[in-house]
N, C-alpha and C positions, 0 to 999 in steps of 0.2 A: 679675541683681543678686545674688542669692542664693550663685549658683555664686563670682561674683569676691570677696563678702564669706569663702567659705566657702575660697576659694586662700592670701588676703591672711592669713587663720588661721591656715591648715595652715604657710605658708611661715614665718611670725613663732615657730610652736612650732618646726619644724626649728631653726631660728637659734635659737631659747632654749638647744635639746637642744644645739645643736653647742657653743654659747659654754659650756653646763656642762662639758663633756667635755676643752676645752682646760687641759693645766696652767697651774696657778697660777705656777709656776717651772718657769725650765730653767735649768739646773745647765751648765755646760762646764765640763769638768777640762782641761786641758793640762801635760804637762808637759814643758817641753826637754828634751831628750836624754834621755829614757825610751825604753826601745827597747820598740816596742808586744808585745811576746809578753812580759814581763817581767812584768806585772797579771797575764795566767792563768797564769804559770808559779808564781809565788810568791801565787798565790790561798789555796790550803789552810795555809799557814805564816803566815797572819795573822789577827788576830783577826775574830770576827763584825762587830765594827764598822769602821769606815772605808771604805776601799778596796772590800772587799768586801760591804758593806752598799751601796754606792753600785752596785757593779757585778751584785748580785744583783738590786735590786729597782727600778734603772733602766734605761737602754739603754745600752747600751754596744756601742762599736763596735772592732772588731776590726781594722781598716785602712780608716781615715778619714783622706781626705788630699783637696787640693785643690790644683791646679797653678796655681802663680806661680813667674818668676822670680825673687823676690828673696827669701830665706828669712830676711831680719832676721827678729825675735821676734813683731813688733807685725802682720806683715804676715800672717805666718800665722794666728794667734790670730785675725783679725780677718775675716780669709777662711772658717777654720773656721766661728764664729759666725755668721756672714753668711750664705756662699753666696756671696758676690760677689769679682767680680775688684778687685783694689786700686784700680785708677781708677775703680770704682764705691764702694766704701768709703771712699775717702779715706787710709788707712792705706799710705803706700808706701813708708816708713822710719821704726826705730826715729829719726831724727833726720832732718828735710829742711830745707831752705832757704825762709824764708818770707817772700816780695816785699815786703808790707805790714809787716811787725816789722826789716826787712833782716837779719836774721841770720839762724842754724840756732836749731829748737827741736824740743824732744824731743816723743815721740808722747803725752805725757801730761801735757804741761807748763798746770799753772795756775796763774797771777801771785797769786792770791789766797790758793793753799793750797800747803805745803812738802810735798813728797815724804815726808818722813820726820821730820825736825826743823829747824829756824832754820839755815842752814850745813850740813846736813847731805845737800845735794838731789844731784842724777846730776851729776856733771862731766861738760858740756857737753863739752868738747876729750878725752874720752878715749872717750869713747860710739861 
């Protein structure tokens, strides 16, 4: 009894230790058509902060990439984050076709809040 009280312990402190250890935030930067050796090239010609305060005292990864067919914007972003292939994230187009609404809606589309302003949201037909 002693020995299983004394595991049930040991185990519940690891899981303490480990949940403190995890960040509080993870950060993904992406950016389109940034060509990845562009950050370290132009490192030293920017200031302490930003870029280089993000990449000095984070992770930063030097070719991070993740294979999908379809290189819309949403699909990538969403696969880096993830880890997952698109038919597991859901993400398969900046815009798909959605059975239940019958029409195309964008990857970020909420009926409740505007993109940007009143009239001001993604043209659907040019997307």
């Amino acid at each position: 009894m002693l020995k299983s009280a004394l595991m049930i312990a040991l185990l519940f402190s690891a899981f303490v230790a480990w949940a403190e250890e995890r960040p509080r935030l993870v950060l993904q930067i992406t950016v389109d058509a940034l060509r990845g050796d562009l950050p370290d090239r132009f490192r030293n010609v920017t200031g302490e902060g930003g870029f280089r305060y993000l990449m000095n005292k984070g992770i930063h990864y030097t070719n991070a990439n993740y294979q999908h067919a379809n290189t819309e914007t949403i699909v990538g972003h969403a696969s880096l984050a993830t880890g997952a292939v698109p038919a597991a994230h859901g993400m398969v187009g900046n815009v798909w076709f959605d059975r239940e609404k019958d029409r195309l809606v964008y990857n970020i589309e909420d009926p409740d809040y505007h993109l940007l302003s009143e009239g001001a949201d993604v043209n659907r037909k040019t997307e």
